[in-house]
C-alpha positions in Angstrom: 16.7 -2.5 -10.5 16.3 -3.3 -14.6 13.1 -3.7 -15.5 14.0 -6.9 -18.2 14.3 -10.0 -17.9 17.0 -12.9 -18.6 16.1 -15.6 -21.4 15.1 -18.0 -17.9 12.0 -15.1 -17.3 14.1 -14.1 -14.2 14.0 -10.7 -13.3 17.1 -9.0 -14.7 18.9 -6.9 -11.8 21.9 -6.2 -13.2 24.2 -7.4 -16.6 27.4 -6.1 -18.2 25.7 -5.3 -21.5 22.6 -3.3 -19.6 25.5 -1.0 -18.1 27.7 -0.4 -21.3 24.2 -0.1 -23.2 23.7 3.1 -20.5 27.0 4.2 -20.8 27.4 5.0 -24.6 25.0 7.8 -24.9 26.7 9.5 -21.8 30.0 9.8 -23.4 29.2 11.6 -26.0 30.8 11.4 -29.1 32.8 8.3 -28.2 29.7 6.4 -27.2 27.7 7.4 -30.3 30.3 6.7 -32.2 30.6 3.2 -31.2 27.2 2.7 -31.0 27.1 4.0 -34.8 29.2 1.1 -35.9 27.5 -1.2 -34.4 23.9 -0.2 -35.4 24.9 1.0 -39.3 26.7 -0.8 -41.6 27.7 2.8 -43.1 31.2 2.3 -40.8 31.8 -0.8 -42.3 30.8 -0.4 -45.9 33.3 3.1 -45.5 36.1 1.4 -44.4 35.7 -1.6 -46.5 35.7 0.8 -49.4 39.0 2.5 -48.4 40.7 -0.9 -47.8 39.8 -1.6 -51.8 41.4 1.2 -52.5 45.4 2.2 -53.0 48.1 3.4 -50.5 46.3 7.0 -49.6 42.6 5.6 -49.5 44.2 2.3 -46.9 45.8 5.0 -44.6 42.8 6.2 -44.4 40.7 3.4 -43.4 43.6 2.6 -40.8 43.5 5.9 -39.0 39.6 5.8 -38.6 40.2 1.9 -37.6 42.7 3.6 -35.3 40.7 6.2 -34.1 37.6 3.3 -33.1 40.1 1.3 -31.4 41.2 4.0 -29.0 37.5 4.6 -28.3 36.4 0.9 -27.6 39.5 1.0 -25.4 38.0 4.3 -23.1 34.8 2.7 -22.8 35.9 -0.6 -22.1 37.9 1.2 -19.4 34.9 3.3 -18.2 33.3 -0.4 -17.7 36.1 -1.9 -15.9 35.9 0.9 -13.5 32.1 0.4 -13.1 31.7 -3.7 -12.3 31.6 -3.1 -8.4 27.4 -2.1 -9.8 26.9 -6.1 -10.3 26.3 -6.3 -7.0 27.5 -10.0 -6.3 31.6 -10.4 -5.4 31.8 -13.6 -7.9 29.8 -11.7 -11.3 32.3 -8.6 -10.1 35.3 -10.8 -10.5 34.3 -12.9 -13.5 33.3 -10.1 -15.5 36.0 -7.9 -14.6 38.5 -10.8 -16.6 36.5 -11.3 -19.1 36.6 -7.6 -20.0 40.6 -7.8 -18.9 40.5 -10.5 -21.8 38.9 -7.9 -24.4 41.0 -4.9 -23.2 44.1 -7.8 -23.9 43.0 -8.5 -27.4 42.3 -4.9 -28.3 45.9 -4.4 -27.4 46.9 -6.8 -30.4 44.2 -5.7 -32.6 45.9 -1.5 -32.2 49.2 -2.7 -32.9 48.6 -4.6 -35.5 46.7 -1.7 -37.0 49.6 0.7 -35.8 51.9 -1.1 -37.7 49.8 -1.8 -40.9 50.3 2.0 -41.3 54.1 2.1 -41.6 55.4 3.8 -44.4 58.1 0.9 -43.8 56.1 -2.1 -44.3 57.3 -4.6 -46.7 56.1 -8.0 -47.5 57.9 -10.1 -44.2 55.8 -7.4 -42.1 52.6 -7.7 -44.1 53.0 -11.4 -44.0 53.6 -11.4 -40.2 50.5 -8.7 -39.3 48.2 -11.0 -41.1 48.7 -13.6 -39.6 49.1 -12.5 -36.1 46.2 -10.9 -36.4 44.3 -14.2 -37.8 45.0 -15.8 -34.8 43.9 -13.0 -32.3 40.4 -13.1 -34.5 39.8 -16.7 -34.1 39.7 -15.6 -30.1 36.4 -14.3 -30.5 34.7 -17.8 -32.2 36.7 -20.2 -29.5 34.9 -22.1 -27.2 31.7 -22.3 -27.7 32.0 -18.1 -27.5 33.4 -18.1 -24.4 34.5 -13.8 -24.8 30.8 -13.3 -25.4 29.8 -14.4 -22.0 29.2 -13.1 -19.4 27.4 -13.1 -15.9 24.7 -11.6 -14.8 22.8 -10.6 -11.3 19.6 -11.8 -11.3 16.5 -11.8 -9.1 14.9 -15.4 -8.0 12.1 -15.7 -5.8 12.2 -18.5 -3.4 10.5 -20.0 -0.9 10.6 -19.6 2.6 8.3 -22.8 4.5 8.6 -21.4 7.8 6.3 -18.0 6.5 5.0 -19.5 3.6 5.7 -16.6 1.3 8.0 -15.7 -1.4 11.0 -13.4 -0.5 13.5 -12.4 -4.0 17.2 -13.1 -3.6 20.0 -12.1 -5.8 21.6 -14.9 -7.9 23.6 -15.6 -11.0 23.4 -16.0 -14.3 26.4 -17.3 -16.0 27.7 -17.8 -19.3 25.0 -15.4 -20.5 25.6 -14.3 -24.3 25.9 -10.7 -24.9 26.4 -8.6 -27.8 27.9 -5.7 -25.4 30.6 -5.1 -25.5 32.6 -7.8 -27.3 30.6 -7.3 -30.9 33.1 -3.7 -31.3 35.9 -5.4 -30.3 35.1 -7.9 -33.0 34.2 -5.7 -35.8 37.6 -4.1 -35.1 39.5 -7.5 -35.3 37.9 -8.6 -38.6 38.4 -5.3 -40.2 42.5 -5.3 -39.1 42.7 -9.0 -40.3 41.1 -8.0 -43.9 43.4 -5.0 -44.2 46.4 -7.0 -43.2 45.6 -9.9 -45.6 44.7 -7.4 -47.7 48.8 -5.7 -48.1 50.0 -9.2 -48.2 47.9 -10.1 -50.6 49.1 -7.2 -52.9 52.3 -8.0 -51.6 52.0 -11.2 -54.1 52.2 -13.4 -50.7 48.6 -14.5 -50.5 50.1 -18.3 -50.2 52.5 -17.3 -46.9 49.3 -16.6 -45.2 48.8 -19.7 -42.6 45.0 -21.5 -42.6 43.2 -18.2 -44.8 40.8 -20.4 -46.7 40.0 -22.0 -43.1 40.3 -19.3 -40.9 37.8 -17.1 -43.8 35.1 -19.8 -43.8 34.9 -20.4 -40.0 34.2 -16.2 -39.8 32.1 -16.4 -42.5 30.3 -19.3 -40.9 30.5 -17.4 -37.6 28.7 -14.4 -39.1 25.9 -16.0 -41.2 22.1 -16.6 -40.1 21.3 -19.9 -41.4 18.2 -20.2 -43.9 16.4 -22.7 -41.9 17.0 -20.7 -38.3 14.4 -19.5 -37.0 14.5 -18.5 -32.9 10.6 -19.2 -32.4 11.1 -22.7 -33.4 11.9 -25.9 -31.2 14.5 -28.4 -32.6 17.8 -27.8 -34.6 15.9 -25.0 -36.4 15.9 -22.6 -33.5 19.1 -23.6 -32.4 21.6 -20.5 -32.5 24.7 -21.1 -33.6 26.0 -18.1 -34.5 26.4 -14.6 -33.7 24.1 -13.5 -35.1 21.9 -16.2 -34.9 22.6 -15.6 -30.8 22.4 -12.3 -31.0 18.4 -12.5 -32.8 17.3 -15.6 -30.3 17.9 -12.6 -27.2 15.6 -10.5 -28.8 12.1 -11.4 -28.6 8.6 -10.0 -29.8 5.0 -11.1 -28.3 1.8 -9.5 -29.2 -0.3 -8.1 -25.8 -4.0 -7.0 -25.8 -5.3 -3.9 -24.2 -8.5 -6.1 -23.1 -9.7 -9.5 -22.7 -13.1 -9.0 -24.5 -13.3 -7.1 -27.8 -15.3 -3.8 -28.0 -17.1 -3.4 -31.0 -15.7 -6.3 -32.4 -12.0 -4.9 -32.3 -9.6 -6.2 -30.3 -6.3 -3.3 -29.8 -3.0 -5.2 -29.9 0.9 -3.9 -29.8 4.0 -5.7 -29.5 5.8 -5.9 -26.6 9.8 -6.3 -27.6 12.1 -8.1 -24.9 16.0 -7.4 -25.3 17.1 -10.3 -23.0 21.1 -9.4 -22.8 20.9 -6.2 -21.6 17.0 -5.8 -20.2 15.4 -3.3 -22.2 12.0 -3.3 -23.0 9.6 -1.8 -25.4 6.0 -1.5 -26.6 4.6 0.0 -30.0 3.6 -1.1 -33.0 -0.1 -1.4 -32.5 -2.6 -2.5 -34.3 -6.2 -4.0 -34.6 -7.9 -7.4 -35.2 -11.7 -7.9 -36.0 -13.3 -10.5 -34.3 -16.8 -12.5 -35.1 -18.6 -10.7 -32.3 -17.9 -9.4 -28.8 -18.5 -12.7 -27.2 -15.0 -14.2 -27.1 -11.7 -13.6 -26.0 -9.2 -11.7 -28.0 -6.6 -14.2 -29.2 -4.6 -14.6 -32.1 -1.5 -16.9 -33.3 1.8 -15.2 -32.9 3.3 -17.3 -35.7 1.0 -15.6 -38.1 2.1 -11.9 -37.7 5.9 -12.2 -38.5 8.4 -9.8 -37.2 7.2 -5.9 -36.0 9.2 -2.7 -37.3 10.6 -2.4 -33.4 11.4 -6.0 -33.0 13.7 -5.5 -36.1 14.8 -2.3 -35.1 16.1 -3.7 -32.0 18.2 -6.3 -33.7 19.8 -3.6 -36.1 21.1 -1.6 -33.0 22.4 -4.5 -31.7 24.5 -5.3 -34.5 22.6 -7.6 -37.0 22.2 -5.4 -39.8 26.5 -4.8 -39.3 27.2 -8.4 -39.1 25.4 -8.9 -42.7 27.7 -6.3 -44.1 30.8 -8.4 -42.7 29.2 -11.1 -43.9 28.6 -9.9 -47.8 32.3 -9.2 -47.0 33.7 -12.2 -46.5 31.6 -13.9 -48.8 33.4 -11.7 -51.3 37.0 -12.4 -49.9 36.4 -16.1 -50.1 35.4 -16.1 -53.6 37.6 -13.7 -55.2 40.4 -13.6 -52.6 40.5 -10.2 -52.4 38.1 -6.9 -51.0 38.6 -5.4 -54.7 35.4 -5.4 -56.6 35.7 -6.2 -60.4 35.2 -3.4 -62.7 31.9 -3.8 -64.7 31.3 -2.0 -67.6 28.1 -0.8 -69.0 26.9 -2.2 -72.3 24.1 -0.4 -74.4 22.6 -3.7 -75.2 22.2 -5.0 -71.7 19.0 -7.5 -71.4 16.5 -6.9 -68.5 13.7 -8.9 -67.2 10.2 -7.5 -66.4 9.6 -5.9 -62.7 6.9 -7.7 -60.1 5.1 -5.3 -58.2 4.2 -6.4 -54.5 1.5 -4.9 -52.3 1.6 -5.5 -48.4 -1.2 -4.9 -45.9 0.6 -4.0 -43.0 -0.5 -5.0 -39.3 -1.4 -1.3 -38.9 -3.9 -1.4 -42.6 -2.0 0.3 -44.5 -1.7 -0.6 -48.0 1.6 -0.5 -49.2 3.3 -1.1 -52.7 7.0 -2.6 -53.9 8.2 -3.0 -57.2 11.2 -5.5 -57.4 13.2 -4.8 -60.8 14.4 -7.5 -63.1 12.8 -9.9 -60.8 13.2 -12.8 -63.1 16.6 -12.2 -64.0 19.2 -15.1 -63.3 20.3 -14.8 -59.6 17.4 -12.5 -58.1 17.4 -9.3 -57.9 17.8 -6.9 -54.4 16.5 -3.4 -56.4 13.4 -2.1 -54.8 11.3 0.4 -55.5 9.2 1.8 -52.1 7.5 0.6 -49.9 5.6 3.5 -50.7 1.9 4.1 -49.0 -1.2 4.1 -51.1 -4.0 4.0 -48.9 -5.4 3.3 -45.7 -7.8 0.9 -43.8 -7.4 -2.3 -45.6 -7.1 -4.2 -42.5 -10.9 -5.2 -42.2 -10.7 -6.6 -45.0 -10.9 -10.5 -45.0 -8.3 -10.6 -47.8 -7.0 -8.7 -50.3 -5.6 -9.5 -54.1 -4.9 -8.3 -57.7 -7.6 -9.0 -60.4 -5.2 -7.8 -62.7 -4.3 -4.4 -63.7 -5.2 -1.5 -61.8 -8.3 -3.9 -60.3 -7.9 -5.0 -56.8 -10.0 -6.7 -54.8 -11.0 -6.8 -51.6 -13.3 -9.3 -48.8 -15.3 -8.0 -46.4 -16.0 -10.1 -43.1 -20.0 -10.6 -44.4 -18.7 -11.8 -47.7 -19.1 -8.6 -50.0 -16.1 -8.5 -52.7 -14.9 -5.1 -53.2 -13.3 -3.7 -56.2 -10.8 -0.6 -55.9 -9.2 0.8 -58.9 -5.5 1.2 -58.3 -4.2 3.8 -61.5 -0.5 4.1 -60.0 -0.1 0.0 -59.8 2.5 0.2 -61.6 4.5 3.7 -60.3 3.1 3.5 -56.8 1.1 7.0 -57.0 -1.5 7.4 -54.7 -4.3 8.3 -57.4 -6.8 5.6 -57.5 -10.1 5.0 -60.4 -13.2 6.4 -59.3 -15.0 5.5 -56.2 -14.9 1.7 -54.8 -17.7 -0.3 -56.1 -18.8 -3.6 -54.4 -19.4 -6.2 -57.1 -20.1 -9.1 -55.3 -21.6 -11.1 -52.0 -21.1 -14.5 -50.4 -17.2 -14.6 -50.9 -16.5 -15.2 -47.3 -18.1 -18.9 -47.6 -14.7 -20.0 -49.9 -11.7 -21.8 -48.2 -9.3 -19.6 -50.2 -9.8 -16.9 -53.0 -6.7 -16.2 -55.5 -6.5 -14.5 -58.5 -5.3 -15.7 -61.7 -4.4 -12.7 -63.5 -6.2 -11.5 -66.6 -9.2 -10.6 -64.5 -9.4 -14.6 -63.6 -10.6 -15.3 -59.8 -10.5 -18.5 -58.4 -12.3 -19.9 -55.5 -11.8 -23.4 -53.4 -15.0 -24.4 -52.0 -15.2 -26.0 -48.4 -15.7 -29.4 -50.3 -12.6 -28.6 -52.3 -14.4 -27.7 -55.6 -12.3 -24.9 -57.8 -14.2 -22.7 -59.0 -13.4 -20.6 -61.5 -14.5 -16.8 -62.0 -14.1 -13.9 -65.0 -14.5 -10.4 -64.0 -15.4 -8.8 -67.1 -16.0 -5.5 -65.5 -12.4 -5.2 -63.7 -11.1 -2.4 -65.9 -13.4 0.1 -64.5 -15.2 -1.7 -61.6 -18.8 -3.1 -62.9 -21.2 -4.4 -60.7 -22.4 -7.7 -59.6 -23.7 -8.2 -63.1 -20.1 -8.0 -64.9 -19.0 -11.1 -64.2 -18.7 -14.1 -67.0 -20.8 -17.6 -65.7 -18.8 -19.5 -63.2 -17.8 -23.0 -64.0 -16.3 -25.9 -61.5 -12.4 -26.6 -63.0 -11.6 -29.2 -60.5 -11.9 -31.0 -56.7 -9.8 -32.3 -54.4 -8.1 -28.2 -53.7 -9.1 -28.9 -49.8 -6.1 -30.7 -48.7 -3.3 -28.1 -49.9 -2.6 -25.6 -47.3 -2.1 -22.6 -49.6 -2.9 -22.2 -53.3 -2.0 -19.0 -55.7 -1.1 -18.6 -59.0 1.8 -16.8 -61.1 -0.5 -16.0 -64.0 -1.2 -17.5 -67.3 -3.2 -20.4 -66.0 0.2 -21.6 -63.5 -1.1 -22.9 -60.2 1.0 -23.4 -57.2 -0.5 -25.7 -54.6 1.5 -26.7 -51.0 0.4 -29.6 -49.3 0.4 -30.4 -45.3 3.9 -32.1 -45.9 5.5 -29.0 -47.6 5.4 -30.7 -51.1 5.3 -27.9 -53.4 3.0 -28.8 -56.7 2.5 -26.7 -59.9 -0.9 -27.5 -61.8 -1.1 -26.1 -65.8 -4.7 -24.6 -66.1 -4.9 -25.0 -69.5 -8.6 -24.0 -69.7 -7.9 -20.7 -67.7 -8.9 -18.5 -70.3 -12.3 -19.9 -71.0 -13.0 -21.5 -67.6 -12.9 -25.1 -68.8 -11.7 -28.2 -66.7 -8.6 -28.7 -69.3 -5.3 -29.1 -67.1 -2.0 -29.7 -68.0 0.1 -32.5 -66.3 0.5 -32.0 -62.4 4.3 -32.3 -61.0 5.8 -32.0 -57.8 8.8 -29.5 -58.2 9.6 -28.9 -54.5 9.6 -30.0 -50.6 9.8 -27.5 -47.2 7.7 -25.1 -48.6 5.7 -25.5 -45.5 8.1 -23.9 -43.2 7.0 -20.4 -44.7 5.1 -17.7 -43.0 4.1 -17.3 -47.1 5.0 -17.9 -50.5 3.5 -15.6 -53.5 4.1 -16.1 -57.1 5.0 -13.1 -59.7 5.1 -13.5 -63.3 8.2 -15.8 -65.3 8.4 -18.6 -62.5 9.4 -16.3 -59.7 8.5 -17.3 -56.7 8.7 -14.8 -52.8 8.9 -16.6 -49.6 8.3 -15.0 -46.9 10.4 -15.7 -43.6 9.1 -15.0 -39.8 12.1 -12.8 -39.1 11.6 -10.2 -41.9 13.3 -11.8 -45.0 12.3 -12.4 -48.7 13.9 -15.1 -50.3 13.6 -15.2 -54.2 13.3 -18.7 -56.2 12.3 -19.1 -59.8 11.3 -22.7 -61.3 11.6 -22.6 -65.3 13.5 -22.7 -68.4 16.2 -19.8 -69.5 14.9 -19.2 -73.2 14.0 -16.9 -75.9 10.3 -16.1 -77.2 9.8 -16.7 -81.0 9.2 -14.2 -83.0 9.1 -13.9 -87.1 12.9 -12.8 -86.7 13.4 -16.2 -85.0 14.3 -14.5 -81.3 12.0 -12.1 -79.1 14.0 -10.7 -75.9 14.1 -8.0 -73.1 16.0 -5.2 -74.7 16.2 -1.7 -73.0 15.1 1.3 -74.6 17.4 3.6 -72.6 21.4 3.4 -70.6 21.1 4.6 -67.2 23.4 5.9 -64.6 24.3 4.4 -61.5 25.2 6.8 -58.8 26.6 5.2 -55.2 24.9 6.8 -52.5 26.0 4.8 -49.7 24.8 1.7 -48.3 21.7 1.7 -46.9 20.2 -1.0 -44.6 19.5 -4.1 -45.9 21.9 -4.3 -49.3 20.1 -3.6 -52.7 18.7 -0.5 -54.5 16.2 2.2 -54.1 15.0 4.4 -57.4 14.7 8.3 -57.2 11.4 8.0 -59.3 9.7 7.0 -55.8 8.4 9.6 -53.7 11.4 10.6 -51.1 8.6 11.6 -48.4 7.2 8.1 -48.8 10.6 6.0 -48.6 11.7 4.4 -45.6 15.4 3.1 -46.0 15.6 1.2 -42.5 12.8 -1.0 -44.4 14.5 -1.0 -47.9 17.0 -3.1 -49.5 19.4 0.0 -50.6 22.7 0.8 -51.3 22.7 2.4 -54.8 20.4 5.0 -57.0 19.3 4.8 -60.2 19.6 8.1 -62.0 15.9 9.3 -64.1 15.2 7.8 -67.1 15.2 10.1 -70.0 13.5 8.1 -72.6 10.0 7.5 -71.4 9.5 4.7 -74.3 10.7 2.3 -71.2 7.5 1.6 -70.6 6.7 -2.4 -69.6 3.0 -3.0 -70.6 4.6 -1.6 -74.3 7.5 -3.4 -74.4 5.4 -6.7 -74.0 4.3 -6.3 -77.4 7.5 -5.0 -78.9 9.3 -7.3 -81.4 13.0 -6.8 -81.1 15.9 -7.9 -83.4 18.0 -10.7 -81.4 20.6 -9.2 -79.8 24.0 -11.5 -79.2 24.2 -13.5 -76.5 25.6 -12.5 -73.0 28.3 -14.7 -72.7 29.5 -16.1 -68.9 26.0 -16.8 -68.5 25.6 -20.5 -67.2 22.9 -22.2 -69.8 20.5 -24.1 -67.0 18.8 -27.1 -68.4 15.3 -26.8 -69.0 12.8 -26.6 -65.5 15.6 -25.4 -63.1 15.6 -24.1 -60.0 17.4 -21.2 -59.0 17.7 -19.8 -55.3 16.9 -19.4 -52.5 18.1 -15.5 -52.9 17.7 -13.2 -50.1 16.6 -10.1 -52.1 15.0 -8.2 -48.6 15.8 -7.6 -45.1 13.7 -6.2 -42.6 10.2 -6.5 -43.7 7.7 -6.2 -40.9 5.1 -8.4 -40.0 1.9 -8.2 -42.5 -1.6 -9.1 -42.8 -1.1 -9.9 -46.3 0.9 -9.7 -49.2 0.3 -10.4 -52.6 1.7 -9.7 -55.9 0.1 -7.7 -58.8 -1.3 -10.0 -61.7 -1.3 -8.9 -65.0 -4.1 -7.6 -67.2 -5.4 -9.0 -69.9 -3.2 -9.2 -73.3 -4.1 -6.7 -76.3 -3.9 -7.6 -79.5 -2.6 -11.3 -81.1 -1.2 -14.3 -78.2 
């Protein structure tokens, strides 16, 4: 008997998916190589590649199409063989066809790919492969997903009245979505149909194709996890209604205690991880909470902890990680046409935007630092730099933020404000400023605490009082006598539900209803009530685990599931200088070297420590070589005047206080205590 359980919380005896899942690592190379495409997006990326790519590079992606195909086919086979183990006559016979179905469609999907290779193919056969193979794809999206269903055996306890006990009974469960094994049989037909459309649409017969702008944005649609979707949620929000979208809604994460009580104040938690379509179960992924005394029970809110490392494990090896690639894919195809990739060329006098650095505190207290390059730039940016671990046991803390600079600072449950001295805040060394110094008491009265940058603290009283703070002493630590006189910048703070600040005197501020509000603290410098006007610039920014703020109007926001979604709220515009213009200029040309996709789609720089990277966390994909001129150094360039430099033209001008995003610039971020983003020192020299 499986030990899972069904999406119902009946026992899970026996399921299609739970015996294929079983079956790949036993045959060997076959199983782990299907079980590679389906848990990597390397096999896709590869192939994809190869298809871009003329007649010797297609024939290669066809044979190792070819050679998948013929595997999918002996496992499939292998599972036909094996359906007497559901038990039940009825799941026996249903599943059996179902799988008769797949075996049926991986017949059209081979000889569509056998005859792709031809040395004979000409344009009538191109035109005829693509769109017999079209139509064998939209099989899989039919039906409200009817080939991803399937029926399970399942354990229900009833009652008997004449002994009044419970006796379990075997049962079904039908019309059960599973990602095993239709989702390799589906990569297989998406990947035949692009390479078919592909040779017609070299072929100059792109137009013969019949339905291709339809027939790409219903897979496109099919493959996409909507924004707003969210699997923990009630409503139209945590409806799934994709594959994907199915595919994470099966996979569920709850937090368990070792105890009822705390001991010593600390209550042990782990996750537990649920896989509902094929039973499997895990636990890991512990981690601590401190609790006001030992005198009450251990409970926390599971909204609050976002996504663990093995809850989004679990969805990459079962195919969500893929299904992004397709989807980058086809979201590529439908705007260009085509799987070719423009040629860009590099230009000496590229502009670049400034980086924002991001620490996390991780469920487990670690401390650990990002840096997102170019984060301002127009449409995001997905190159990251770590996570890379800088210390250790910051999960007491009450909360953590930037002071600005190397300063950081740090709550403790009885209110004392720690300051640490971070010298690698801006490389993400390990090498930290002296010893940690406490410079302050009675901090864990506040509502909220937030920095302002420039060694700026503010705090919202319970009453909703602002209270503004100056930590003159943040360069090298201080003491409790450092600190400028505190002065009250405003009331009414206590109805917003979060408050921080992207620097420069820029408050953000969401209310209950999600209303997003920016507030211009004129007076930030010199801790006086001067403001600016207040506007509203946003809704549904309550439906955010967080939002943080960097410098230039970026803003993060934070998803349950693991993502980051990038927005910035500004202008597009040059600082003045005495030469009229003041830009982003780069003081050296780098080198891009491809070093195959990683998992979640963006960038990873060698200058980070290779011990300290984790690419199943990163965005990745590409490596930026060393830079040789050390003069690219930010906190510099900030005060270096540069000539104007012509403009880059195919730019869209945005009108003045735009919006841009939402950008998904990470995937796969585990769950956090906190996050927050490094603030800037104070300026040198002239404003």
């Amino acid at each position: 008997m499986m030990a899972g359980f069904t999406e119902k919380g009946l026992k899970l005896e026996a399921s299609v998916a739970g015996t294929m899942a079983a079956m790949l690592p036993a045959a060997g190379p076959v199983g782990a190589g299907i079980a590679t495409a389906i848990g990597a997006v390397v096999f896709v990326m590869e192939v994809v590649s190869w298809l871009e790519g003329e007649d010797d590079s297609v024939r290669k992606a066809l044979e190792s199409m070819q050679s998948r195909i013929d595997e999918i086919v002996y496992i499939l086979n292998l599972l036909d063989q094996r359906m007497d183990e559901l038990v039940n006559q009825v799941a026996i016979e249903s599943n059996r066809q179902t799988n008769r179905d797949l075996l049926d469609y991986l017949d059209e999907i081979r000889n569509a790919s056998s005859a792709l290779a031809s040395p004979a193919l000409d344009v009538e056969e191109a035109v005829r492969i693509a769109n017999a193979s079209g139509i064998t794809l939209d099989k899989f999206i039919r039906q409200d997903y009817d080939i991803w269903r399937w029926t399970d055996v399942v354990i229900k306890e009833t009652y008997d009245p004449a002994t009044g006990k419970t006796h379990p009974n075997s049962a079904l469960a039908t019309e059960q979505f599973k990602h095993l094994p239709t989702l390799p049989v589906y990569l297989m037909a998406v990947l035949t149909w692009l390479a078919a459309r592909e040779r017609a649409a070299r072929f100059g017969a792109k137009s013969r194709l019949d339905g291709d702008a339809d027939r790409i944005a219903r897979h496109l649609a099919a493959v996409t996890v909507r924004q707003e979707f969210d699997k923990y949620e009630n409503g139209e929000a945590g409806i799934a209604r994709s594959i994907p979208e199915h595919i994470k809604s099966r996979i569920r994460a709850a937090p368990i205690s070792s105890g009822k009580y705390p001991v010593g104040r600390i209550c042990k938690w782990a996750f537990e991880v649920q896989n509902w379509m094929d039973g499997d179960i895990k636990r890991g992924d512990p981690f601590d909470v401190v609790m006001d005394s030992d005198h009450v029970l251990c409970t926390l809110d599971p909204a609050s902890l976002g996504a663990p490392a093995l809850e989004l494990d679990m969805e990459t090896a079962c195919g969500i990680e893929m299904l992004e690639s397709l989807r980058e894919t086809l979201e590529h195809v439908s705007r260009t046409g085509t799987l070719r990739k423009p040629f860009i060329g590099q230009f000496s006098n590229e502009t670049i935007y400034p980086p924002a650095v991001m620490y996390v505190v991780t469920q487990n207290g670690d401390l650990e630092w990002y840096r997102n390059e170019q984060a301002s730039r127009p449409g995001g940016s997905k190159e990251w730099n770590g996570p890379i671990r800088v210390g250790t046991g910051w999960g007491h803390f009450k909360q953590v933020f930037s002071g600005g600079g190397a300063a950081i600072y740090a709550i403790k449950p009885d209110g004392g404000l720690m300051w640490y001295g971070h010298n690698g805040y801006f490389d993400g060394t390990s090498e930290w400023r002296g010893e940690p110094l406490q410079v302050g008491y009675g901090w864990q009265g506040f509502k909220s605490v937030f920095a302002g940058g420039e060694y700026i603290v503010y705090g919202i009283e319970q009453d909703g009082d602002l209270i503004w703070y100056r930590h003159d002493g943040a360069s090298y630590g201080g003491g409790e006598s450092t600190w400028a006189p505190s002065a009250k910048v405003g009331s009414g703070w206590e109805r917003y539900t979060s408050v921080f600040s992207g620097g420069e005197g820029m408050l953000y501020a969401i209310r209950e209803d999600g209303v997003l509000e920016r507030h211009l603290h004129t007076g930030y410098l010199k801790g006086t009530a001067e403001w600016g006007p207040k506007e509203e610039i946003g809704n549904g920014w309550n439906g955010f685990m967080h939002v943080e703020a960097a410098g230039d109007g970026v803003l993060y926001a934070f998803t349950r599931d693991g993502r980051v979604l990038w927005f910035r709220y500004g202008e597009r515009r040059k600082e003045k200088t005495a030469d009229g213009t003041k830009d982003w200029k780069q003081a050296a040309v780098t080198d891009i070297e491809y070093i195959g996709p990683l998992r979640n789609g963006g960038v990873v720089l060698e200058k980070a420590v290779p011990s300290a990277l984790k690419p199943t966390r990163l965005p990745g994909g590409f490596n930026l070589k060393p830079i040789q001129n050390q003069t690219l150094d930010w906190k510099k360039l900030k005060e270096i005047e540069l000539k104007p430099i012509p403009p880059i033209k195919n730019i869209p001008t945005l009108p003045p206080m735009a919006w841009e995003g939402p950008v998904e610039v990470m995937r796969g971020l585990p769950g956090f205590r906190s996050v927050f983003t490094l603030k800037d020192a104070p300026y040198q020299g002239p404003r």
